[in-house]
C-alpha positions in Angstrom: -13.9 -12.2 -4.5 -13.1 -12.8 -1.2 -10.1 -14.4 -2.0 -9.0 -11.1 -4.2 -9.2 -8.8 -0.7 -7.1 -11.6 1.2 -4.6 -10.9 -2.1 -4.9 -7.4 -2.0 -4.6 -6.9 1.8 -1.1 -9.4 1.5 0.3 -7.1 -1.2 -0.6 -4.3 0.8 0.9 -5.0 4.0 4.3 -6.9 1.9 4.7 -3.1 -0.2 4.5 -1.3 3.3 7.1 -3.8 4.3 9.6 -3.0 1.3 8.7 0.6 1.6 10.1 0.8 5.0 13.1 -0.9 4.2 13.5 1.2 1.5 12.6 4.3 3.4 15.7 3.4 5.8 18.0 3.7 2.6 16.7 6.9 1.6 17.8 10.6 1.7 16.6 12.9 4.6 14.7 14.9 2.1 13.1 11.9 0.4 12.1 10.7 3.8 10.9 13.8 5.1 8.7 14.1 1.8 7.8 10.4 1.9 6.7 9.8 5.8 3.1 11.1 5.6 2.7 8.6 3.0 4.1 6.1 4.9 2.2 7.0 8.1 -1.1 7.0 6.0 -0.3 3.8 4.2 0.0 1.7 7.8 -3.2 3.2 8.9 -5.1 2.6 5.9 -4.2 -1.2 5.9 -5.3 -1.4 9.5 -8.6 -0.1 8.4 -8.7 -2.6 5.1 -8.7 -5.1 7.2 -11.1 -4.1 9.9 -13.4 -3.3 6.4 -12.4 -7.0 5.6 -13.9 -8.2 8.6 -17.0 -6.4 8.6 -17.7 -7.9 4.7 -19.1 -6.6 1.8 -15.6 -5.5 0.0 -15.5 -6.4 -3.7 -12.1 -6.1 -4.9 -11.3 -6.9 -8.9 -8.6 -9.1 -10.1 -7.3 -5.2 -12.0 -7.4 -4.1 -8.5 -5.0 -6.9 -7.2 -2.8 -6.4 -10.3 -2.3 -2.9 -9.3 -1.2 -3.5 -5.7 0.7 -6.1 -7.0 2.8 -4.0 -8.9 3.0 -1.0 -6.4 4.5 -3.4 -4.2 7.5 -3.5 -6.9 7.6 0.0 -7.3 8.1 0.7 -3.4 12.0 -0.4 -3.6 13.5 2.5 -5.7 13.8 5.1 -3.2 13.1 7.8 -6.4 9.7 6.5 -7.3 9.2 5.2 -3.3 6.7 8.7 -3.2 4.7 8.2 -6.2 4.3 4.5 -5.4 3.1 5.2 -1.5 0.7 8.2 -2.8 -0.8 5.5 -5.6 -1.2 2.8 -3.3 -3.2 5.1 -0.6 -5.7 6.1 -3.3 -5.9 2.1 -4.2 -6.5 1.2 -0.7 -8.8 4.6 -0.5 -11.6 2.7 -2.7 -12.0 0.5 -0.2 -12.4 1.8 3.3 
């Protein structure tokens, strides 16, 4: 399973990536409704991985699936939102 947070953590940290980019390209009331999420997404990920280090995170292949596909949703700025807001509670199971 180790392998499966390494996955999870590289999904993470690639759908923060494309969510920023597609932040950029958003309207000033999508990003002023989407930059908590944003915000909370980066400091979440820094905490995964300082979890990761510590050990003793089990993440499921479901679990990997769903980052996996958040990262896809993060480049429509109209779902961008829903997608950061889903992705914190994924990440939220694990720190």
């Amino acid at each position: 399973m180790t392998e499966n947070i390494d996955t999870l953590i590289s999904a993470a940290e690639q759908a923060y990536q494309q969510a920023l980019v597609t932040y950029q390209s958003a309207s000033i009331d999508q990003k002023i409704a989407t930059k908590p999420k944003l915000d909370q997404a980066a400091e979440l990920i820094v905490t995964l991985r300082t979890k990761q280090l510590q050990g003793a995170i089990t993440v499921s292949d479901q679990d990997v699936a769903a980052m996996q596909d958040l990262r896809n949703k993060v480049n429509d700025a109209a779902t961008l939102q829903t997608a950061l807001s889903s992705m914190v509670a994924l990440i939220l199971k694990f720190v």
